[in-house]
N, C-alpha and C positions, 0 to 999 in steps of 0.2 A: 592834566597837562601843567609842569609848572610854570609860574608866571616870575619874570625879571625883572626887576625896578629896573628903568632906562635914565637913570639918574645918577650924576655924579657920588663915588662912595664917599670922597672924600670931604664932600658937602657935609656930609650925618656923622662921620668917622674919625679921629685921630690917628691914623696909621702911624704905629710904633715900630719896634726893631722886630728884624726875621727870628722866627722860633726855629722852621727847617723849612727844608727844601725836598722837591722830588725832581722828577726830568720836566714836567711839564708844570708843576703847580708850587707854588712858594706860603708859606703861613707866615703871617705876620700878627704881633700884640693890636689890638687897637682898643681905643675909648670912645663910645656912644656918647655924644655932644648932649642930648639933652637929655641923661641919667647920668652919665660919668660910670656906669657899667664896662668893667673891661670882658673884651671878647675877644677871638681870634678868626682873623680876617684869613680865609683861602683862596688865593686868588689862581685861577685854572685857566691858563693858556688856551685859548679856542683854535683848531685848527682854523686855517683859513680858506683854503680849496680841498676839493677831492683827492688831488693830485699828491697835495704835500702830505708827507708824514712829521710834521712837527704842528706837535699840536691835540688836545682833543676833542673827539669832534661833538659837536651840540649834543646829538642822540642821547650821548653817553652821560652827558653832564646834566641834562634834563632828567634821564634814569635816576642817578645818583640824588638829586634834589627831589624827585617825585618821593623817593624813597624816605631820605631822611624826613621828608613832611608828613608821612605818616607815622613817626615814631616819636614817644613821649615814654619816654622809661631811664630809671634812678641812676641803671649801670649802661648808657648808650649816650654820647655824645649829643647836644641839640643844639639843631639847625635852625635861627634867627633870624635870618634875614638873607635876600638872594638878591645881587645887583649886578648888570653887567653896562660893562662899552665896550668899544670896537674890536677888542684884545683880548678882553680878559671877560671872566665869570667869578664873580667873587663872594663865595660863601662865608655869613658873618656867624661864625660857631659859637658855642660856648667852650671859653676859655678853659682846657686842661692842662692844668700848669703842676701837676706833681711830676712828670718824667713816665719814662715807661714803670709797669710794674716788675721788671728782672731788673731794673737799673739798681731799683726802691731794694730790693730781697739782697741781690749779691753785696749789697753795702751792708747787710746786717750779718753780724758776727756769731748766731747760726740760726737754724730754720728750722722747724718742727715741723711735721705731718699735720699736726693743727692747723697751723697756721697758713701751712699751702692750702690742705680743705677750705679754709674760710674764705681763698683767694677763686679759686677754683669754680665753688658756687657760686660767688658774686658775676664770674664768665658766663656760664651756666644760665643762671635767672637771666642776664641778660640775651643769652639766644632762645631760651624759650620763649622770651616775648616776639623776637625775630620770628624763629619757624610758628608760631601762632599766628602770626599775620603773612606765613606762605613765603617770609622772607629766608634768604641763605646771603649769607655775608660774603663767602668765597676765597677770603683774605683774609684767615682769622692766624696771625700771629705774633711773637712780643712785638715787637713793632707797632702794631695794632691794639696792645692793650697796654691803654696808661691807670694815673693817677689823678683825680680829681685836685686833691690833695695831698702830699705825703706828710706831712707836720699834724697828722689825727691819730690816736690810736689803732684806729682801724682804718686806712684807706679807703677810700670806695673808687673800685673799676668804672673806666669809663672804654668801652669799644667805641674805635675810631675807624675811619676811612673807607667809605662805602662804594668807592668807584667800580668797583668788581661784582656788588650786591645786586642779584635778580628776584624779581618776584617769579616763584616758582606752581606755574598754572595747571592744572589738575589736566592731565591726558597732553598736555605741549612737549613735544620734542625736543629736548633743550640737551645743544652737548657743545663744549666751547675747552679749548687748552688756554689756562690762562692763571696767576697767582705765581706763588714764590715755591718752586720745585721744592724744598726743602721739607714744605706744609703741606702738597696738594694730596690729593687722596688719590688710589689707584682707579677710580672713573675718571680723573680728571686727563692724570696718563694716557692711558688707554682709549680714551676720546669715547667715550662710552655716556648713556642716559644720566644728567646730571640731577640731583636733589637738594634736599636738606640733609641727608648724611655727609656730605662732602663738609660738612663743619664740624661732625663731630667725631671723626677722623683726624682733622685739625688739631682738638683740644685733646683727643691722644696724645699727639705729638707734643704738645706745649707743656703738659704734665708730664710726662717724659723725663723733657728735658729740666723743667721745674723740679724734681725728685733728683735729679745726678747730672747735671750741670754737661751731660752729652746729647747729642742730638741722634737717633736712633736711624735715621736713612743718609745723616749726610755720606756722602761722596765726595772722592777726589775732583770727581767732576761732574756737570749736571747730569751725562747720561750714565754714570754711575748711580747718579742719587735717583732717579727715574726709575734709572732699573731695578733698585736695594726698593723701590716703594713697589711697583707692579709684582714685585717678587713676595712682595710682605717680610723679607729680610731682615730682621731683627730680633734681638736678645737681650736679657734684663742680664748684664755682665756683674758677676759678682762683686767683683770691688767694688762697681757704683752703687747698686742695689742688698748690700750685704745686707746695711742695716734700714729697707723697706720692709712696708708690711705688705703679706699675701694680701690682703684687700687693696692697698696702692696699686700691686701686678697685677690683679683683676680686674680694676677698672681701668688701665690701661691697656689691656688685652683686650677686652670686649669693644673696646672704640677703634682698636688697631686690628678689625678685618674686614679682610677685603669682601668679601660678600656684605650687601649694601642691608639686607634681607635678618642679617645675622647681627650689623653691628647697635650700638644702642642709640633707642633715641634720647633726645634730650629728656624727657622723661624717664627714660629707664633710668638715666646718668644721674637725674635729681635723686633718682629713689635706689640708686647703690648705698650698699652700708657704711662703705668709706666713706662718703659726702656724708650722709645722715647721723653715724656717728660721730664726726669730725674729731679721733683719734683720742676718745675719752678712755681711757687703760690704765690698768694699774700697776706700775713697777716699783722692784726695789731700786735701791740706791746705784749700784753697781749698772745696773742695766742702763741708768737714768745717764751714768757719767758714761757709758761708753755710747748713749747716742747722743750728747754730747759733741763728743769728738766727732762724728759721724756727719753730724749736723755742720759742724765747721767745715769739712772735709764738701761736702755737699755747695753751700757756699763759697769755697773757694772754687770749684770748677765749676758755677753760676756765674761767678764772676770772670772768669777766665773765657766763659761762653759769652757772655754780652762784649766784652773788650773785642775777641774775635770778629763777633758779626758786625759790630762796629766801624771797624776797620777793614772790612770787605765790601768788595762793590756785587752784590750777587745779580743776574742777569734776573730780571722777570716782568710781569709787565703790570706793576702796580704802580701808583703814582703818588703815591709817599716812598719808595724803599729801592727805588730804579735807580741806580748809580746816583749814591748820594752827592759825588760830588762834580757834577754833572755843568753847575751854571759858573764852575775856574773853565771848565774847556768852554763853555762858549765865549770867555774874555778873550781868546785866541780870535787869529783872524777867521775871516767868511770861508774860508775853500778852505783853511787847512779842517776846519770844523766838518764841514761837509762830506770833506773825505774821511774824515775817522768816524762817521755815522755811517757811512757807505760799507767801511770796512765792516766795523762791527755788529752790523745787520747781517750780511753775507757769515762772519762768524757763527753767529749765534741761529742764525737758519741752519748752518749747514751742522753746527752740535745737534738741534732740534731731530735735523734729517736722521740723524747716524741713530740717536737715542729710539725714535721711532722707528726704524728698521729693526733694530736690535729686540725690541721690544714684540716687537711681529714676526721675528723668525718662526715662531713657537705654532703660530696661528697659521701661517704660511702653510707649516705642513700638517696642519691637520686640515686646510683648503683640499691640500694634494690627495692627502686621503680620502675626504669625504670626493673629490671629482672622480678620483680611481672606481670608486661605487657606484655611481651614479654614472660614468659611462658603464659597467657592468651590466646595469639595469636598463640603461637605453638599449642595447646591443641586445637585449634578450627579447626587447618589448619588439626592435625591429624582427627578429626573427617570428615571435608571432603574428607580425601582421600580417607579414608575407606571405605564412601559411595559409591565413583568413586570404590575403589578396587570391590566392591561387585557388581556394574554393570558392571564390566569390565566383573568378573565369569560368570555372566546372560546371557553375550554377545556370550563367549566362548563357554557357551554349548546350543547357538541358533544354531552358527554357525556348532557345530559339530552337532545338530541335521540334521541341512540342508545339510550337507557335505553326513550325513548316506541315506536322502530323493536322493539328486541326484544319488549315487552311487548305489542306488536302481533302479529308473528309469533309469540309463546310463546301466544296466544288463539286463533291461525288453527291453528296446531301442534295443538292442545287438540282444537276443534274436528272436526277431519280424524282425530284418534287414535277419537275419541268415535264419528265415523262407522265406520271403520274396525271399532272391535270390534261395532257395530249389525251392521254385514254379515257381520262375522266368527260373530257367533251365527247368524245368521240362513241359513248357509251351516251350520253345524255342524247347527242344525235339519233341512235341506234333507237333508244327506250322510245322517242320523239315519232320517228317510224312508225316503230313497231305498235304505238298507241294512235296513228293515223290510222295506217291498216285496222288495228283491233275497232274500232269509231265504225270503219266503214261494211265491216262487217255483220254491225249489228242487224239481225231479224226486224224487218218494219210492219211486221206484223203478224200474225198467229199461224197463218197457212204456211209458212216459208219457217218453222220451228224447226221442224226435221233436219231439214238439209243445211240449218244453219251451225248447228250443235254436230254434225259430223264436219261439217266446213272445220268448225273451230275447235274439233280437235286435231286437225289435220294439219292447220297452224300453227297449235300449240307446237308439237310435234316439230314441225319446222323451226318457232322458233327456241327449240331446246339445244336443236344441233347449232343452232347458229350461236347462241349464249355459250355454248360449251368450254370453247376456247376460252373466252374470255373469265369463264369461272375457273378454268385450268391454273391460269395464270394470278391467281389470288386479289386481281383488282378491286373486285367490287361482289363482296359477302353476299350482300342481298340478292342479288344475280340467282342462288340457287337455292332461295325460297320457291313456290311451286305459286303458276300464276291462277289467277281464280277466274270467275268467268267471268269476272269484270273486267279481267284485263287488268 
């Protein structure tokens, strides 16, 4: 979390004259009281409520600070010191006092392929220590890239203005429309999964226009330029690029696609042969004077590009480059101010709205198409169920048929068991008898032998006819074993 001195600035500070301005945030020169170090003071308007839109809010500005605290690199602006009051949030920078670097090039009377490589890398090293630490800038353009110094041989790059900068978290969802339409990449359009590619799509663009002093998407208007970028709409025009080299075009190409998968990373960028050779070639004389001319030629519409943007107010929502000249209309009175923010929010929403329809028609109908299939598919899937539904019913009243058959047969079963043991007592009665009688028939003694043994067959006999039925009837098997004279 970053932490704000709650102490007067002006106590530690000389505050000097404004360097620039944005909508919400002003740079001023100032001097550290006890080094005499000049620095430059950013002082960030805090919003004050929810409700209002003037202003930015903590989150953002706490973002912004968290970030610059972790970076310490040659070609990246550094962040000193952080103080706020009631108003404001005031970041104590290190002082970049050369100008932009297209201010520094259009003034020079011409350019070589060299000498943009050497500028170019210096970009470069400083985003790969960026996406190394997971960071994306999101705002990378001339605006955003000054000079340390320009009174050196060599310049050294400084990237500025991190208000836009997220730390980019391995599986987070992260998709946001936001930067200067001119530079955004076509995820940012499209409102699509955002990365660290979205920067170096950017520095496409910046070389670009660095090599032929034209800007390769703009438009008449932002949702031309939106749609010239979602489209990948662009071409190396020969007049401007007569005298570039195929390796310039390639490494503008490879940063200029829109497949995020395809384009290069800052590492592949380091390691193009255009960077790495930095335009060491051997020409004759003739060739030497006609890039030359080329080179001037090049230069003058560098220069013709920087005067232009200059003097434009282009809409976006950065806080260095948002209508520059933004704090003459707040010298106007309270309501008239109000209503021309009123208005031109309602404008620039309703450009936003038209640019993003336009840009979805495309998507729209392949929605339509892919629903048109997918009802197909529904529609098929109902018909089979239906058919399942309708053997399910078939099933149902099989099985109640067959539930009514056994409940039939388990009554008849019942039935027949029921008879079964009637006869079975009725038989045990009989046998019960019949072994009363056979008991009392027994001979009680020797003289009475005769007459007992014709007695008992004469009973047998009887009870043969009387068992007969019931052996007829198959009840009881044993029934017409043969009895013995035991009975």
């Amino acid at each position: 979390m970053a932490v704000f001195k709650q102490h007067n600035v002006d106590d530690f500070y000389e505050i000097g004259e404004e360097l620039g301005s944005g909508q919400f945030a002003i740079v001023k020169r100032c001097i550290e009281k006890s080094t005499g170090i000049e620095y430059a003071a950013k002082f960030i308007k805090k919003r004050q409520s929810r409700a209002s839109r003037r202003g930015v809010r903590r989150e953002e500005i706490e973002r912004e600070v968290d970030i610059l605290q972790q970076l310490q690199h040659n070609n990246i602006v550094e962040l000193h010191d952080v103080y706020e009051n009631r108003t404001d949030v005031v970041l104590i920078l290190e002082l970049v006092s050369g100008g932009e670097l297209f201010d520094f090039l259009a003034q020079k009377e011409s350019l070589s392929e060299e000498e943009a490589t050497r500028f170019i890398k210096q970009i470069l090293d400083g985003i790969q220590y960026l996406h190394s630490k997971r960071i994306a800038h999101f705002d990378l353009k001339p605006e955003n890239i000054m000079l340390l110094d320009r009174n050196v041989p060599l310049p050294r790059i400084k990237l500025i203005d991190f208000g836009l900068a997220h730390k980019i978290e391995a599986g987070a969802d992260f998709k946001n429309i936001f930067g200067t339409p001119e530079f955004v990449a076509p995820e940012i359009v499209n409102y699509e999964q955002l990365g660290l590619e979205a920067d170096m799509w950017s520095i496409g663009v910046i070389t670009y226009i660095l090599l032929s002093g034209a800007s390769p998407f703009l438009g008449d208007t932002k949702q031309e330029t939106l749609g010239n970028i979602s489209g990948v709409n662009y071409e190396f025009d020969e007049e401007l690029f007569s005298n570039t080299s195929e390796l310039a075009k390639s490494f503008i190409s490879q940063l200029l696609e829109k497949d995020t998968r395809k384009r290069m990373t800052i590492q592949d960028a380091l390691n193009h042969h255009w960077i790495t050779s930095c335009g060491h070639m051997e020409e004759d004389s003739a060739a030497r004077e006609a890039e030359k001319k080329a080179e001037q030629l090049k230069t003058k519409r560098l220069k013709e590009y920087t005067i232009q943007s200059h003097s434009s107010m282009p809409q976006n929502n950065t806080y260095a480059n948002f209508e520059r000249f933004a704090h003459v209309v707040e010298d106007v009175g309270l309501m008239e101010t109000g209503l021309s923010e009123v208005a031109e929010a309602r404008h620039t929403l309703q450009v936003d709205i038209e640019a993003l329809l336009s840009i979805y028609n495309d998507k729209e109908a392949w929605y339509k198409e892919e629903s048109e299939t997918a009802r197909k598919q529904l529609s098929q899937v109902r018909y089979e169920f239906r058919k399942v539904e309708a053997t399910r019913r078939l099933l149902q009243e099989d099985i109640k048929s067959i539930d009514a058959s056994l409940e039939s047969i388990s009554g008849k079963y019942s039935q027949r068991q029921s008879q079964l043991d009637a006869l079975r007592q009725e038989l045990n009665s009989e046998l019960q008898w019949l072994q009363d009688v056979m008991n009392s028939l027994h001979p009680e003694g020797a003289n009475g032998s005769m007459h007992s043994s014709s007695l008992n067959t004469d009973v047998r006999q009887a009870l043969k006819e009387l068992l007969h039925p019931a052996c007829r009837m198959e009840l009881c098997p044993k029934a017409k074993q043969p009895l013995t004279e035991s009975g």
